[in-house]
C-alpha positions, 0 to 999 in steps of 0.5 A: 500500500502506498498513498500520497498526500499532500497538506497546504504545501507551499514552496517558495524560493529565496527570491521570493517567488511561489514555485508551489502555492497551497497544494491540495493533492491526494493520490491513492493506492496504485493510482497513476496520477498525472501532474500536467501543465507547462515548463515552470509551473511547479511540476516538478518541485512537487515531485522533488519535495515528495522525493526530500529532494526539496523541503516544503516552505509550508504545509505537510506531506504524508505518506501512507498516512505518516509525516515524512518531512524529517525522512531522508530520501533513502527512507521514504521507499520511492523510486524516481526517473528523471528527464535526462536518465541520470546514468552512470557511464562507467558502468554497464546496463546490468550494474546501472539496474543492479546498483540500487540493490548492490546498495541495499546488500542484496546477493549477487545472485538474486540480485543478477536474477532481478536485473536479468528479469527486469531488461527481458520485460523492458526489452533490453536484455540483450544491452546489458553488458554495454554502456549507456553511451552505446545505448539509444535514446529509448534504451537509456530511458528504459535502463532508466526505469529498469533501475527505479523498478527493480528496487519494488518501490511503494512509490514511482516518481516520473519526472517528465521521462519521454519528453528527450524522445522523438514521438513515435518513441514516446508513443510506444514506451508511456504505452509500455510505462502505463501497463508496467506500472498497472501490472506492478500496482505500484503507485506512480506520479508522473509529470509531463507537460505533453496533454496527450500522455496525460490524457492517455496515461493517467487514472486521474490529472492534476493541472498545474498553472504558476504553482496553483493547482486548477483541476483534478480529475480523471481525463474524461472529466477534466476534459469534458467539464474543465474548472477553470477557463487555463484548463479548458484551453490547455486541453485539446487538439485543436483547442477550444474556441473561447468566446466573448458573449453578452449576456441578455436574459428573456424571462421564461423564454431562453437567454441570448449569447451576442457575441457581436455580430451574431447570437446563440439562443439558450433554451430556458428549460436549459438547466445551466440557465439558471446559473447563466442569467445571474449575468444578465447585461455583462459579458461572460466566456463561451467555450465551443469545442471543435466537436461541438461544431458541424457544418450545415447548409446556409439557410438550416434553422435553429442554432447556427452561426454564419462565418467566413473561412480564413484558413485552412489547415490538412491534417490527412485525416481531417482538415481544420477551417478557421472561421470568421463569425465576428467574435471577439477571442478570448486568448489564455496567458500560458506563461507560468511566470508572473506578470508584473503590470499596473493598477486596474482598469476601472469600470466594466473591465474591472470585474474581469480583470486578472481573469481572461487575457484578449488578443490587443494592445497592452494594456493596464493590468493588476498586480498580484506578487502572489501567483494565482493560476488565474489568467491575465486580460489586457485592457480594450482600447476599442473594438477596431483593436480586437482580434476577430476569433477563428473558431476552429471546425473539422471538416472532411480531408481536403474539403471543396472550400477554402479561404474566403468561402461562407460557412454554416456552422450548427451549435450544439448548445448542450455542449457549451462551457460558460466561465465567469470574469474569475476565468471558473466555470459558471456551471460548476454545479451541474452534471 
């Protein structure tokens, strides 16, 4: 048994920035949990102050329900895997998987019956005599693993493992990490800022943005109901389409969605409508995934939106089309590192400030020395300054359209996503 969790943790450096702020996380019992999110977002100094490679500033850390903050390393059953392999190049495959437990005073001949049984189920067994300079790149990685398993840790750490491989690699091994580790039943955390090994490999993610933690959940769930607007954009391929709307409420009729030139009706029997109207004459972000969208005749009736192709982008599969519907885009700050601005805009545009970021000029902004995993909006100088949104839609390979081309796309309203000037989710309280 090996759980993880992690009490009101916050990490920050000498410098005074937050790399961690206030982490909630509970991991469970052989559960694989995914920690996602970009380069600098305090990923990995989870998984080092989890290793005691890092102390916490504040907060506790347990595992399997006990204090571990005054254990050392070595106490504390955890194996780890870093990004750049960490080998020793003077010794061959077999001493690099083997060393860990030549430490622990393990015999050399079971210990040699280990090693010879962790390289067959890695595939490496026939490399064990050679050194890591004579290795490729996948080999060194799963030497790498192979040194981490056979120790039979209670707890796998992954420190961003494949992201040093090329892509058909990394298909083929976070398949072969994800089954080991379920076979082992080992507990593991994994962090990675690649959604699709996210979303393919893990029981539950965590999303991570400046340190604070957004969303948690498995990947159906995170996708399908993001928390947060960052989540909502950082997830998808294409990305969600996020949308500035107005919102103007027809008492026991339906709700309208303008967002500029066109609007979207809500059905009033929409049980999120209750939630929505609350916004009644402010502006609130849609979100509208690629699936939700579908092509249609010019003249079909109900929930359709009217635009004008950009671009178009060929996939093979499938091509893109990037409409112009006369939206306004709402475009998500992904940097992780604070940005330092200037006091708040006044009126309509200080309740959403430090929530959305748009797509102008800069523009005033708020302070905030804290990290707050909140997004940034810039200030609206006017609507001739505003980047019109490409709402992205699939469309057949290489469709008999292309830039310049009208374009119907119907709507399907059940599958909207609403966020308020918080950049949460409006809805939060519905399934």
């Amino acid at each position: 048994m090996s759980t993880v969790a992690l009490k009101n943790v916050t990490k920050i450096w000498p410098d005074g920035t937050y790399a961690v702020d206030n982490l909630d996380l509970e991991v469970n019992d052989g559960e694989f949990m995914v920690l996602l999110g970009p380069s600098g977002c305090g990923k990995s100094t989870v998984l080092r102050m989890i290793a005691g490679l890092e102390d916490p500033t504040e907060g506790d850390l347990l595992l399997n329900g006990e204090p571990v903050l005054d254990l050392p390393p070595r106490e504390r059953s955890i194996a780890m895997v870093f990004q750049d392999f960490a080998l020793y190049p003077h010794m061959t495959v077999g001493e690099n998987i083997g060393f860990p437990l030549k430490l622990s005073g393990v015999e050399p001949s079971p210990r040699q019956e280990r090693v010879d049984a962790i390289a067959g189920a890695l595939g490496i067994g026939e490399v064990l005599g050679r050194r890591p300079s004579q290795l490729s790149g996948g080999q060194r990685q799963r030497v790498a693993m192979g040194r981490a398993i056979v120790r039979r840790p209670g707890l796998f750490l992954m420190d961003e493992p494949l992201s040093n491989l090329d892509s058909g690699l990394r298909a083929e091994l976070r398949a072969e990490i994800s089954s080991m580790t379920r076979e082992l039943g080992v507990t593991t955390m994994y962090v990675t800022h690649d959604q699709a090994e996210a979303l393919t490999m893990a029981d539950r993610v965590a999303i991570m943005r400046k340190g604070v933690l957004q969303d948690v959940g498995t990947p159906t769930e995170v996708y399908r109901r993001p928390a947060t607007l960052y989540v909502a954009a950082f997830l998808g391929s294409p990305r969600m389409n996020l949308l500035e709307a107005s919102v103007y409420v027809h008492l026991d009729q339906y709700i309208v969605l303008n967002f500029g030139d066109q609007n979207l009706y809500m059905p009033w029997n929409d049980p999120r409508s209750r939630a929505v109207m609350r916004y009644h004459g402010e502006r609130i972000v849609v979100g509208i995934r690629a699936e939700a969208l579908t092509p249609v005749a010019p003249d079909t009736q109900g929930h359709v939106l009217q635009g004008r192709i950009r671009y178009l982008e060929h996939h093979g599969h499938e091509s893109l089309a990037f409409l112009d519907v006369g939206a306004t885009a709402i475009v998500v700050d992904e940097m992780s590192n604070p940005v330092h601005t200037q006091p708040p805009v006044e009126g309509a545009l200080k309740r959403i400030g430090g929530a959305l970021q748009r797509l102008t000029r800069p523009g005033p902004v708020e302070i905030d020395p804290r990290p707050t995993g909140r997004v940034s909006v810039l200030n609206d100088p006017g609507r001739h300054h505003r980047k019109p949104a490409e709402l992205s839609v699939r469309l057949a390979p290489y469709p008999a359209v292309g830039p310049g081309h009208p374009l119907a796309i119907s709507v399907r309203m059940e599958a909207l996503h609403f966020f308020d000037e918080r950049g949460d989710r409006i809805d939060v309280g519905w399934r």
